[in-house]
Each structure stands twice: as structure tokens, then as C-alpha cells.
C-alpha positions, 0 to 999 in steps of 0.5 A: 820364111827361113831361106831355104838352103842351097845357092849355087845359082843352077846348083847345090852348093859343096859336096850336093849334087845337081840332083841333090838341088831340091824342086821348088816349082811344085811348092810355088805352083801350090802355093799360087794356086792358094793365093789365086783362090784367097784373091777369089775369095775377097772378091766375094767378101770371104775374108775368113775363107780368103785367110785360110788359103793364104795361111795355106799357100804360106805352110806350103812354102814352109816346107822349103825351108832348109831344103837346098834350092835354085836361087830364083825358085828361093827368090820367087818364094819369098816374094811370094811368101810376102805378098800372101802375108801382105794380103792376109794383112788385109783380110784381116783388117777387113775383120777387124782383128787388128793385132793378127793384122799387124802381125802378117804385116810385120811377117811381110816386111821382114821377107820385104822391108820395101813392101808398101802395101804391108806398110799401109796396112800396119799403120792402119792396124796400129792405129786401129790399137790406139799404138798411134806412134807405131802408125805414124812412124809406118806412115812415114816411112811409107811417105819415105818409099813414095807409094801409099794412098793418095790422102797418105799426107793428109793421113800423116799430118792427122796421126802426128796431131793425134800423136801430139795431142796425146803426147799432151795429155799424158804429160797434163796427167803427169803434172796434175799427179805431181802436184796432188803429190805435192799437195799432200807432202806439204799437207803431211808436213804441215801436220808434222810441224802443228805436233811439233809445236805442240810437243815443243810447247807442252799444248796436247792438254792446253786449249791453245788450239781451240782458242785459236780456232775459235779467233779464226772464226769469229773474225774478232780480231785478226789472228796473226803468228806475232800475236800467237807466238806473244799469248803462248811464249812461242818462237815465231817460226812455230806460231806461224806453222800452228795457225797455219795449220788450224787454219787449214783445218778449219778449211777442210771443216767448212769444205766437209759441211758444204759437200753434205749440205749439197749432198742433202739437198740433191738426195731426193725426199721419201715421203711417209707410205 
């Protein structure tokens, strides 16, 4: 909440007057009566009901805001301004709403950064939101204040796994993609260099390629560049670039006719109605 104005410890500060101090026991009282009801209602499980009264207490204390008040009734505000976030926090936890969860739970922390209870239950919350790393680092900064759960070491060192693991595969994903793209940079440069030769020496209406593919396949003789760049008067550099995109091609061919073949096989056969 905005801290209300005035701070004169027992009066308004500057040219305000005593009786110009606004009364901020009424809005506390109202705002304690709402907080006792939520409580009342979480003991029955009415966690939506508990919410409203919360959100109540804390709208009524936001009437306060700017108002000229006593440093206590300021201070009394907004700790308790903190706790109806922190228990609304948890409510809503309790509903699975997560996001609205982790929301009271920083509305709590920025009235107090020390709030342990509004910690937990942020970490909870973004965990919740697979935001594993907001969770652990909630976590730890609840381990550094002592408080928390009994299990909270056992909690940190689970969400620092997961965190890892995480971390883990998306840099597994990472390198997989870098390496499909350099899979098919070098398949787009192997193309390039095959109609290069091709251009080089005047092939496109030479059987040059078919023939190569043909002594690829029947595993005749073996195909070297030397051979290659010997039978069409080829620099060695382009007869090795030539082969070794026909050969590729040849691969893709039979990679081509074994998937249909599986895919035939697996297709389930419609008799004659």
C-alpha cells in the first residue's frame, strides 16, 4: 500500500495541525474485523469467501493512502495490509489459481521484504507455473531469513535438480537444432558445389551423373574422385564435390524407398466388400 502521509510521531507534519492528523484506528479495526472473518472462513475450507474478506479488509485500508496519519496507526497498517496479502496468497493456492497466487505474494513482500510465510508461498506458486527458477530462488532467499518448512532443504535441493535438469535440456535442444542447421547448410552447399561442376564442365546435357550413379550402385568397380575427375577432364577438388553429391542422392533415394516399404507394410489391407 502507499504509505499514508503525515509522520510527526503524534502529529501532522508542517503547517497540519493536530486535529488535522487523520484517525486511522477505524480503518484498522474494519480492516481486523475482515481479516478475522477470512480466518473464519479458511477454517471451513471457503477459500473463495476467505478472499473477498481479505481484499476487503485490504480496499479499506486503502482509503488511508495519502491521508496525514500517526507513525504507528501507519506502521500497524501496513503490517497489517501484509499479512491479509500473505493470507489471501494462500487461499488462493488452496484454489489452484496460481498466477493471482503469486501476485499477493509479491504485494506482500513489497509491504515486507521479510515475510516468510508470503516467500514460501511464492515459491510454491511459481512452481506450480513451471518458473522453476523464481521458485528456487524464493526458496533460498527463505533459507537465508531461517524460517520456512521443515522439508525447506530438501525442497531447495529437489527445485536446484529440476532447475539443472531443465537448464540441461534446453541446451540438449539447442545443440540438436544447431546441428540440424548445419545438416542442411552443409546439404545446401553440397547442392551448390554439384551445379557448380556441372556449370564448370558443361555436364547439364552429359550423362555424366548417371553414369556415376549407375558405378555407385552396382558396386562394380569403385568410384573414386581420381577416377571421375580422369574419365570427364575434372580438377580433383570438383570430381570429389560431384561424387559426393551423387552419392548423397542415392542415399536419400534408398532412405525414401525404405520408409514407403514400412509404411506399406504397416497400412492395414482392405479386403473386397
Amino acid at each position: 500500500m502507499a504509505a499514508p502521509g503525515g509522520d510527526a510521531g503524534g502529529a501532522a507534519t508542517g503547517e497540519l495541525g493536530v486535529d488535522s492528523v487523520v484517525d486511522g484506528l477505524p480503518l484498522i479495526e474494519a480492516a481486523r474485523k475482515a481479516k478475522d472473518e477470512g480466518n473464519a472462513c479458511v477454517k471451513r475450507k471457503q477459500y473463495n469467501e476467505a478472499v473477498k474478506m481479505y481484499e476487503s479488509g485490504i480496499a479499506t485500508l486503502d482509503l488511508a493512502d495519502g491521508k496525514p496519519m500517526l507513525r504507528q496507526e501507519v506502521e500497524e497498517m501496513v503490517a497489517l495490509k501484509a499479512t491479509l496479502y500473505s493470507n489471501t496468497a494462500q487461499c488462493l493456492l488452496s484454489l489452484e489459481l496460481f498466477r493471482r497466487a503469486s501476485e499477493a505474494a509479491t504485494s506482500c513482500l513489497a509491504l515486507d521484504e521479510g515475510n516468510a510465510k508470503a516467500l514460501h508461498r511464492r515459491s510454491l506458486a511459481k512452481e506450480a507455473l513451471r518458473d522453476l527458477k523464481g521458485a528456487l530462488e524464493d526458496a533460498v532467499a527463505l533459507q537465508g531469513l531461517g524460517g520456512g518448512p521443515e522439508d525447506l532443504e530438501g525442497r531447495v535441493a529437489a527445485l536446484r535438480a529440476k532447475v539443472e535438469a531443465e537448464a540441461k535440456a534446453a541446451a540438449d535442444e539447442a545443440a540438436a537444432e544447431s546441428s540440424e542447421d548445419e545438416c542442411d547448410t552443409a546439404l545446401v552447399r553440397a547442392k551448390q558445389r554439384f551445379d557448380e561442376v556441372v556449370q564448370k564442365y558443361d555436364l547439364q546435357d552429359g550423362d555424366a551423373a548417371t553414369q556415376i550413379a549407375d558405378w555407385l550402385v552396382s558396386g562394380e568397380w569403385e568410384v573414386t574422385p581420381d577416377r571421375v575427375a580422369k574419365r570427364w577432364q575434372m580438377e580433383p577438388e570438383d570430381a570429389e564435390d560431384l561424387v559426393r553429391w551423387i552419392a548423397k542422392g542415392l542415399e536419400f533415394k534408398a532412405q525414401n524407398s525404405s520408409n514407403q516399404a514400412q509404411a506399406a507394410a504397416q497400412s492395414p489391407s482392405l479386403g473386397i466388400a
